[in-house]
N, CA, C and O of each residue as an XYZ file, in Angstrom:
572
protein
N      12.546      0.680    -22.186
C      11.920     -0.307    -21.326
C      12.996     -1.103    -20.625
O      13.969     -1.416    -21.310
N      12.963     -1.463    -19.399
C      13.792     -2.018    -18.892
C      13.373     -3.487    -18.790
O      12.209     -3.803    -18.544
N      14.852     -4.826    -19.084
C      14.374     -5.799    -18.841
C      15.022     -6.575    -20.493
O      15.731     -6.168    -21.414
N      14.365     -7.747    -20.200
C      14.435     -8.788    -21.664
C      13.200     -8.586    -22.207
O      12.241     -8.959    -21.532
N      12.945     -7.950    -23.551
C      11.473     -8.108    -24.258
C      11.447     -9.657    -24.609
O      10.414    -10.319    -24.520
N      13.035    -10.339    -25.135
C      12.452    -11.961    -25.545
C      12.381    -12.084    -24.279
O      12.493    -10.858    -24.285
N      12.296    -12.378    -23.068
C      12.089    -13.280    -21.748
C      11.031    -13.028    -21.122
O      10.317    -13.893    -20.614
N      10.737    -11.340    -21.084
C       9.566    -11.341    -19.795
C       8.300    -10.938    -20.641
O       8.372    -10.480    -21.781
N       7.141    -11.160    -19.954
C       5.638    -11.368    -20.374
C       5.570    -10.377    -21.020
O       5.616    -10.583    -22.232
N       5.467     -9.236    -20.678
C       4.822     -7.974    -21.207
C       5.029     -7.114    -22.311
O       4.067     -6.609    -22.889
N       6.364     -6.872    -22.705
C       6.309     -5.738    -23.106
C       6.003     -5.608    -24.647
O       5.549     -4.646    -25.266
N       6.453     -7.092    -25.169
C       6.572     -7.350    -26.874
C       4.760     -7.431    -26.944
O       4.377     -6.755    -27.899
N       3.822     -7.950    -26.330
C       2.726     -8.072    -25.995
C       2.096     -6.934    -25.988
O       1.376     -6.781    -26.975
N       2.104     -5.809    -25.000
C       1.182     -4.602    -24.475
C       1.518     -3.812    -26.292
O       0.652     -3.330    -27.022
N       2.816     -3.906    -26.550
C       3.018     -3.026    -27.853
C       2.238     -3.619    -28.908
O       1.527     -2.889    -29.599
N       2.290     -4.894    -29.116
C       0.942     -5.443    -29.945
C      -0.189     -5.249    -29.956
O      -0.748     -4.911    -30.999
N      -0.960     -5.433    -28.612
C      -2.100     -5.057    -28.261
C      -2.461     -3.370    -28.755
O      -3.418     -3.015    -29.444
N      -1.481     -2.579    -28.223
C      -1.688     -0.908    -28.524
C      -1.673     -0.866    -30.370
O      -2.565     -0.350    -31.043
N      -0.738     -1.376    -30.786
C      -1.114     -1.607    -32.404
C      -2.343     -2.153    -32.972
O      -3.209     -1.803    -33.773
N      -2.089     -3.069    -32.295
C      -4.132     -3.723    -32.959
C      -5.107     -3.279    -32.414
O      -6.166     -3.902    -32.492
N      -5.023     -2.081    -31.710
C      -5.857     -1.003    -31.332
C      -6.454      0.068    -32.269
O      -7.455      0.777    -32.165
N      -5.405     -0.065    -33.316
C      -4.851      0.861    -34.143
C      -3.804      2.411    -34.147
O      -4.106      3.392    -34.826
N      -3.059      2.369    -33.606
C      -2.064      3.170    -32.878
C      -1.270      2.678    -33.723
O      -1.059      1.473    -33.859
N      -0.503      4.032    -34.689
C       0.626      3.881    -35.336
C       2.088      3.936    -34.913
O       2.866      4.741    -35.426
N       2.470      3.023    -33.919
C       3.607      3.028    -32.926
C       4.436      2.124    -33.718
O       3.944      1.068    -34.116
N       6.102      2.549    -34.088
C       6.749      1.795    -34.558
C       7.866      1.990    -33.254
O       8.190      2.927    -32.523
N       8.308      0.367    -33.422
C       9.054      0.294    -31.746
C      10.355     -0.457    -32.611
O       9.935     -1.059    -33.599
N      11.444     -0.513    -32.476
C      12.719     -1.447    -32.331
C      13.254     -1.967    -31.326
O      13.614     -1.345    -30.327
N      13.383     -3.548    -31.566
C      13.727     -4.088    -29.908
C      15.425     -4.109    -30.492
O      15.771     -4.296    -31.659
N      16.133     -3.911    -29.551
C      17.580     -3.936    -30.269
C      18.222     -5.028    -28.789
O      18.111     -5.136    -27.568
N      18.828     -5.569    -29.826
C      19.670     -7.630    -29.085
C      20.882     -6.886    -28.298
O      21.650     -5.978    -28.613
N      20.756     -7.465    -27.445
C      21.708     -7.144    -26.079
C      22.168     -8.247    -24.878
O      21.867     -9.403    -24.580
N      22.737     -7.589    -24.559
C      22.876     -8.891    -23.225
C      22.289     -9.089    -22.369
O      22.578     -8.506    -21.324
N      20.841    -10.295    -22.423
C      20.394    -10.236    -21.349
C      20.468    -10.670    -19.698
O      21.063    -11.658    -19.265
N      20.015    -10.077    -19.218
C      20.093    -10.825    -17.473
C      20.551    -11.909    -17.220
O      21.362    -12.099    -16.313
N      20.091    -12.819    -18.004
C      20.730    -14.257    -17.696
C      21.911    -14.544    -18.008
O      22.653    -15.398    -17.525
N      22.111    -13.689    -18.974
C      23.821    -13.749    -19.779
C      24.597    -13.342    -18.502
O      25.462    -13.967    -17.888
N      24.126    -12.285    -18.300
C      25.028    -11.164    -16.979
C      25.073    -12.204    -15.749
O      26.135    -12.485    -15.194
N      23.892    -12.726    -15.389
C      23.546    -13.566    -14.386
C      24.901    -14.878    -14.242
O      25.472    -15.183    -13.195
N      25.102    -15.359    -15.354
C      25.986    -16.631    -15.540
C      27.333    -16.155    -15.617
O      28.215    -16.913    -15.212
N      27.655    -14.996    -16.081
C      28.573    -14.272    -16.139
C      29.371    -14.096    -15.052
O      30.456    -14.643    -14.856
N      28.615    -13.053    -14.107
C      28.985    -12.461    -12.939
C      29.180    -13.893    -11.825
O      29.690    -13.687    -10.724
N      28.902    -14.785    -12.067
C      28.707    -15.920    -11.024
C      29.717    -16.681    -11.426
O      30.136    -17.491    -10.599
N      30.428    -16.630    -12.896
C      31.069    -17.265    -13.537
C      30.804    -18.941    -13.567
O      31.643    -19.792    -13.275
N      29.194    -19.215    -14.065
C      29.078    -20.231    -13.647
C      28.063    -20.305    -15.396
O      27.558    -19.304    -15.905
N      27.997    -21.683    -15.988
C      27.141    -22.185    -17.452
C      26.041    -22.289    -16.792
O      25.877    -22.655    -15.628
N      25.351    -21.984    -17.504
C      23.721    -21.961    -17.223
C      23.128    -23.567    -17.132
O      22.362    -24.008    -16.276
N      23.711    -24.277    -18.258
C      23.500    -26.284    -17.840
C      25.128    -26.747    -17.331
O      26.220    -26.180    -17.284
N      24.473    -28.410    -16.915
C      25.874    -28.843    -17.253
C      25.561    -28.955    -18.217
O      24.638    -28.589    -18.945
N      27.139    -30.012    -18.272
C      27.598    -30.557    -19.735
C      26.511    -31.484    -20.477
O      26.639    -32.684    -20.237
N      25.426    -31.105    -21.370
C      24.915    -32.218    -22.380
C      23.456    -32.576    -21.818
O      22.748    -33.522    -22.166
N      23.123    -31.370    -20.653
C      22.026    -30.853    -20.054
C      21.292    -30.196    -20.154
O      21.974    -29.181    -20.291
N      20.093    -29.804    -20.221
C      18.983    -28.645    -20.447
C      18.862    -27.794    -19.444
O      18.834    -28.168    -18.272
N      18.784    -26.631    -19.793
C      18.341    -25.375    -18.612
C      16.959    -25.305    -19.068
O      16.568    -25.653    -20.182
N      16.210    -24.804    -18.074
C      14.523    -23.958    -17.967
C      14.541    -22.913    -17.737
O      14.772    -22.595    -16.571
N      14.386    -22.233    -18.399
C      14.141    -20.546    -17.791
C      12.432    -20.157    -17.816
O      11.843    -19.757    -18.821
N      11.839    -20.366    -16.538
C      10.392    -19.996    -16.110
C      10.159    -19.162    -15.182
O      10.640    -19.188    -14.049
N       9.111    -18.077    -15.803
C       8.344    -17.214    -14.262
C       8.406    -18.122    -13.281
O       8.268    -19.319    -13.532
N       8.686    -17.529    -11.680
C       8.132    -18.026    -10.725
C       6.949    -18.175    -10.292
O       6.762    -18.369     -9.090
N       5.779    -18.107    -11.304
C       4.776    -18.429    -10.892
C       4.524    -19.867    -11.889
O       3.326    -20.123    -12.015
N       5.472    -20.837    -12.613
C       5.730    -22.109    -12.979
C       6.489    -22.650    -11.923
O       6.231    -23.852    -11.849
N       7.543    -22.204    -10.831
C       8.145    -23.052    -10.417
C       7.051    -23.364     -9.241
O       7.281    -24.475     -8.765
N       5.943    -22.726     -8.635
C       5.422    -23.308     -7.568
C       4.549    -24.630     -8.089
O       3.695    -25.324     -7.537
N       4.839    -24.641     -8.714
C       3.756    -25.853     -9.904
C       4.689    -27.493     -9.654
O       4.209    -28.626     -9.698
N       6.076    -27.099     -9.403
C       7.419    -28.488     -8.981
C       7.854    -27.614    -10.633
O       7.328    -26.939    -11.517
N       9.893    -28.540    -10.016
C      10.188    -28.372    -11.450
C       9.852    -29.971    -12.200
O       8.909    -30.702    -11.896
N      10.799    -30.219    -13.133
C      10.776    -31.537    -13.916
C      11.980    -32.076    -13.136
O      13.037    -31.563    -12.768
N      11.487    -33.188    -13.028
C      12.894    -33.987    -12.380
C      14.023    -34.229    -13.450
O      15.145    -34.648    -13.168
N      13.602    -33.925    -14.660
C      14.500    -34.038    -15.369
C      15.738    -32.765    -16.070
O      16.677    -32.716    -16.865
N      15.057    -31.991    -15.261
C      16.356    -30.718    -15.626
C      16.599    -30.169    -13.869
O      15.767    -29.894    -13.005
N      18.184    -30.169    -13.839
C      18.925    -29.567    -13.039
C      19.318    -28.355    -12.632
O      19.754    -27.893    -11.577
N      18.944    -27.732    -14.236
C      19.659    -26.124    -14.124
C      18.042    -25.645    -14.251
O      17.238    -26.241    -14.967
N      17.707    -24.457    -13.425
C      16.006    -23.685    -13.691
C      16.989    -22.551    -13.501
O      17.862    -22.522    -12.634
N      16.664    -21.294    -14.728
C      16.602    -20.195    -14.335
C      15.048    -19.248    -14.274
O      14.085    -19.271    -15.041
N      15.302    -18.451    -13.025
C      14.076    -18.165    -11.968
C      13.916    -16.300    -12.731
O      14.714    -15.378    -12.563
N      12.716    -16.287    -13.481
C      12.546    -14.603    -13.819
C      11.339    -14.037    -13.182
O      10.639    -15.018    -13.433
N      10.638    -13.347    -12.640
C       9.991    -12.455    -12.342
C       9.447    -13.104    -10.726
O       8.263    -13.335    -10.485
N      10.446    -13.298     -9.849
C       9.584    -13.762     -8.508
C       9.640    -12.634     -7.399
O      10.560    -12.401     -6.615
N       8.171    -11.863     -7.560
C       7.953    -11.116     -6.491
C       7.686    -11.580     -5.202
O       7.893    -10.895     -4.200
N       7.143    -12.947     -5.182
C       7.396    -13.627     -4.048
C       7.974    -14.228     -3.468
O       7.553    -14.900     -2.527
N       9.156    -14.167     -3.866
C      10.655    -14.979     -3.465
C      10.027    -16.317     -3.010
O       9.672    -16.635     -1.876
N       9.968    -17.087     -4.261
C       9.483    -18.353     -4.457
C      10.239    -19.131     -3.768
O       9.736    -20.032     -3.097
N      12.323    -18.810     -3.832
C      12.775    -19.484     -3.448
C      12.758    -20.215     -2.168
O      12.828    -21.413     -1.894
N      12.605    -18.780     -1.228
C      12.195    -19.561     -0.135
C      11.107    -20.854      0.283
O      11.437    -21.686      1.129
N      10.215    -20.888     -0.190
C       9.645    -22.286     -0.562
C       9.980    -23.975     -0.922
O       9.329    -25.016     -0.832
N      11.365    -23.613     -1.373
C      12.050    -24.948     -2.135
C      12.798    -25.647     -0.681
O      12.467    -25.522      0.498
N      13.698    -26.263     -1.182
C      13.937    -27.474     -0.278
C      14.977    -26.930     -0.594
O      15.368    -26.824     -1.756
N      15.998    -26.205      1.140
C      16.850    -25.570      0.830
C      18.413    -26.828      0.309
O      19.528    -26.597     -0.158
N      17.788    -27.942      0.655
C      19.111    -29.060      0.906
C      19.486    -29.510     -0.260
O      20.448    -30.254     -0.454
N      18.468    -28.918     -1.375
C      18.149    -29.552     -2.920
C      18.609    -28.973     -3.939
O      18.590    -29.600     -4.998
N      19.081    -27.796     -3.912
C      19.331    -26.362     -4.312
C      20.641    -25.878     -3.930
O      21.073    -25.773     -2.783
N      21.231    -25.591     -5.026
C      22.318    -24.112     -4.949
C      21.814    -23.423     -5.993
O      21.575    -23.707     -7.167
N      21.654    -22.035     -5.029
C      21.078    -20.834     -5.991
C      22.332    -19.473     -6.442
O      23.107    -18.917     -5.665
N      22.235    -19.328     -7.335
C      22.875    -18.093     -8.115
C      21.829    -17.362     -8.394
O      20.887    -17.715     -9.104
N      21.998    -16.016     -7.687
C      21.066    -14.779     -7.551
C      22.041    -13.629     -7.790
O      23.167    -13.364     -7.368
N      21.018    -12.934     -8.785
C      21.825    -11.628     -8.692
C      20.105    -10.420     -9.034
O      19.073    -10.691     -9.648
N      20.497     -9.251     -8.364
C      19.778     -8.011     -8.672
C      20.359     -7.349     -9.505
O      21.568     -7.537     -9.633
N      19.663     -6.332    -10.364
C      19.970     -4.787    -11.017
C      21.069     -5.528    -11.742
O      22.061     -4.829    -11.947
N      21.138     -6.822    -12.196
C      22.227     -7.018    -13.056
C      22.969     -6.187    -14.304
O      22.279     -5.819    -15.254
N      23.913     -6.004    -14.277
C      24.522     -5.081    -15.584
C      24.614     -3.857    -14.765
O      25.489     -3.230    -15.362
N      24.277     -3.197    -13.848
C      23.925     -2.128    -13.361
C      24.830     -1.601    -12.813
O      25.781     -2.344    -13.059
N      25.398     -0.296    -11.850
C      26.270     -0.131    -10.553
C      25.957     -0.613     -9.113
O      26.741     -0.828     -8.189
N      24.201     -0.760     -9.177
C      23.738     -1.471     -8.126
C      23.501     -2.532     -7.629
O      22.814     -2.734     -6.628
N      24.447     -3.858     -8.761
C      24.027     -5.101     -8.827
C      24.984     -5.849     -7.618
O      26.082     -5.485     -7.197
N      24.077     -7.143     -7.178
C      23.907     -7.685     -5.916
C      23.969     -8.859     -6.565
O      23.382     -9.133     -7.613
N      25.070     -9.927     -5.597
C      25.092    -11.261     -6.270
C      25.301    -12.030     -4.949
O      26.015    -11.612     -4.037
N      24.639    -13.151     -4.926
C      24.750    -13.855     -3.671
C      24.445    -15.135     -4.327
O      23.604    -15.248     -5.219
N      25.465    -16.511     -3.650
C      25.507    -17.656     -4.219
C      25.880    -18.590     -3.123
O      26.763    -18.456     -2.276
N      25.129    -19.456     -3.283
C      25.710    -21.031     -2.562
C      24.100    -21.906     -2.012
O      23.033    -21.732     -2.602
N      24.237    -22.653     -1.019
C      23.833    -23.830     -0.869
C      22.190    -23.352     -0.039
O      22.017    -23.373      1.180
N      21.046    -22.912     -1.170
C      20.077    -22.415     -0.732
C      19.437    -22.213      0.921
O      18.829    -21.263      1.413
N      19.783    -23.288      1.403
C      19.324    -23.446      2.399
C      20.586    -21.987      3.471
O      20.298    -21.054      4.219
N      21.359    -22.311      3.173
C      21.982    -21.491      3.617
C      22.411    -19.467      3.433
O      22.962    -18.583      4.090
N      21.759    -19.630      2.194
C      21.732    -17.893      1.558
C      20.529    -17.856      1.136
O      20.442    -17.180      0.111
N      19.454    -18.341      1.527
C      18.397    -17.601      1.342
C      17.742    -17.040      1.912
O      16.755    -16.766      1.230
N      17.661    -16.501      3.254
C      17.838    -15.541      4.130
C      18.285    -13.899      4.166
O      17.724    -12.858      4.507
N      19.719    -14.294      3.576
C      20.408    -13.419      3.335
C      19.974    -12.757      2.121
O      20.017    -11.534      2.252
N      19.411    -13.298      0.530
C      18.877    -13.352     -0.381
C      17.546    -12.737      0.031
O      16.897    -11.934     -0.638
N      17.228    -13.234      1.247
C      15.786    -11.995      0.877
C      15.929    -10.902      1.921
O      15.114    -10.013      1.676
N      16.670    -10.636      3.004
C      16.878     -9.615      3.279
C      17.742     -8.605      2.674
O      17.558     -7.439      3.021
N      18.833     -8.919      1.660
C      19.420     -7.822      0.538
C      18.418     -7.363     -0.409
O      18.533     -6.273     -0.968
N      17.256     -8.292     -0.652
C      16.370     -7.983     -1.764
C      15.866     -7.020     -0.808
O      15.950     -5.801     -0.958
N      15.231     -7.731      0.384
C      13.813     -6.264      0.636
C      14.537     -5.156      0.906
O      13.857     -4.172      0.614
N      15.935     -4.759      1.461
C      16.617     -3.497      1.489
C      16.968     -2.943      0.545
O      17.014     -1.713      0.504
N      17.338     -3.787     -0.551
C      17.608     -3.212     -1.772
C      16.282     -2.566     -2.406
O      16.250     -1.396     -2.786
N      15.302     -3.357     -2.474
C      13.812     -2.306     -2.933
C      13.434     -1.537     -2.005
O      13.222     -0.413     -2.458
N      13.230     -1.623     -0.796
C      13.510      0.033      0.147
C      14.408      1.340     -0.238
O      13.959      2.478     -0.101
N      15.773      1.062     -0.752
C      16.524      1.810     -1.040
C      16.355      2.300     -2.614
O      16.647      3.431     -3.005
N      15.852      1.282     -3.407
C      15.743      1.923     -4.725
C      14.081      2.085     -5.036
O      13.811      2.882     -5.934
N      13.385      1.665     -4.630
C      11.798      1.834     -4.802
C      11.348      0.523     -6.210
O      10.515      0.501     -7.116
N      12.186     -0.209     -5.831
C      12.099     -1.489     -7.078
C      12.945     -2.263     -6.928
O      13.918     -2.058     -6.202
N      12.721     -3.432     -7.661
C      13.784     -4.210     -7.655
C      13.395     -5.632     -8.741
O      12.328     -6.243     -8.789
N      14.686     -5.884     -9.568
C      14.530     -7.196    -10.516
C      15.662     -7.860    -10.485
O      16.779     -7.400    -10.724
N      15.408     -8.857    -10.215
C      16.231    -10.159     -9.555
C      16.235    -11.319    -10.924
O      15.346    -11.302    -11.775
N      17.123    -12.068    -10.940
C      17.023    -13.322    -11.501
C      18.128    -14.176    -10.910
O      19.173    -13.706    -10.460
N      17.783    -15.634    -10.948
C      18.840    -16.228    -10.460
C      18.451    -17.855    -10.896
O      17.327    -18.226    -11.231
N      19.541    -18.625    -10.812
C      19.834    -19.637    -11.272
C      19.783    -20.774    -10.233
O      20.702    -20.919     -9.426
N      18.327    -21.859    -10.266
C      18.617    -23.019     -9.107
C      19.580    -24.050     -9.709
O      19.748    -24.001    -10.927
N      19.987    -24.629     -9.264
C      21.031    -25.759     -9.654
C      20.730    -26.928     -8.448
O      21.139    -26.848     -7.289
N      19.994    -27.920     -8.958
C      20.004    -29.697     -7.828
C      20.788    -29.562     -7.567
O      21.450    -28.930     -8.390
N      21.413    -29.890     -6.485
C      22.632    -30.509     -6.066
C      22.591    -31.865     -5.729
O      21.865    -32.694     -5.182
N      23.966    -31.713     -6.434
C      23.506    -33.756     -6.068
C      24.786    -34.121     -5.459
O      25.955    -33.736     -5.460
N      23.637    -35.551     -4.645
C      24.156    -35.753     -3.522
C      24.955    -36.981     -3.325
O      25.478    -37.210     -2.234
């Protein structure tokens, strides 16, 4: 299965469901590095500041506002490139695709300014591969 079973909705779930179906399926999730690890990695950037909280929520929580009280949101499953929505002046985003991968795509800085670019690498990149999974990191900027 591709992906984080601890992070994204489905998969630790659908395998439960097929068990309490009664289906004798024995599965092992085995601990790895996930996306977000790679994500902070490749950007060479901490997921909080110093003595700060990160959020890591579907994009279908961030259209909801974040909390004014956390700075760092990391962004998982937005097929609707939520980002574009935000207040580009408010935001520096760390984005990356196919993280860990040979096909991975990283684009960073001052939202308002790469998110454009951020969604035209995305929609070419899922033209070219027939998919695509993104995560990326908003960061307030403060002013």
């Amino acid at each position: 299965m591709w992906g984080d079973p601890a992070l994204y909705d489905s998969t630790l779930r659908i395998i439960d469901k097929i068990r309490a179906e009664g289906f004798a399926l024995d599965y092992e999730v085995i601990p790895g590095v996930s996306s977000v690890q790679v994500l902070a990695a490749r950007h060479r950037v901490a997921l909080n500041r110093i003595g700060e909280p990160v959020l890591i929520t579907p994009a279908r929580k961030l259209v909801e506002g974040l909390p004014n009280t956390v700075d760092s949101t990391v962004v998982v499953l937005d097929g609707e490139q939520t980002f574009k929505r935000l207040d580009g002046e408010a935001f520096d985003i760390y984005w990356g695709a196919y993280l860990g991968t040979p096909d991975e795509i990283l684009v960073a800085g001052k939202l308002s300014d790469v998110r454009d670019e951020i969604a035209t690498r995305r929609d070419s990149a899922r033209r070219a591969n027939g998919w695509i999974m993104d995560t990326y990191l908003l960061r307030r900027r403060r002013l």
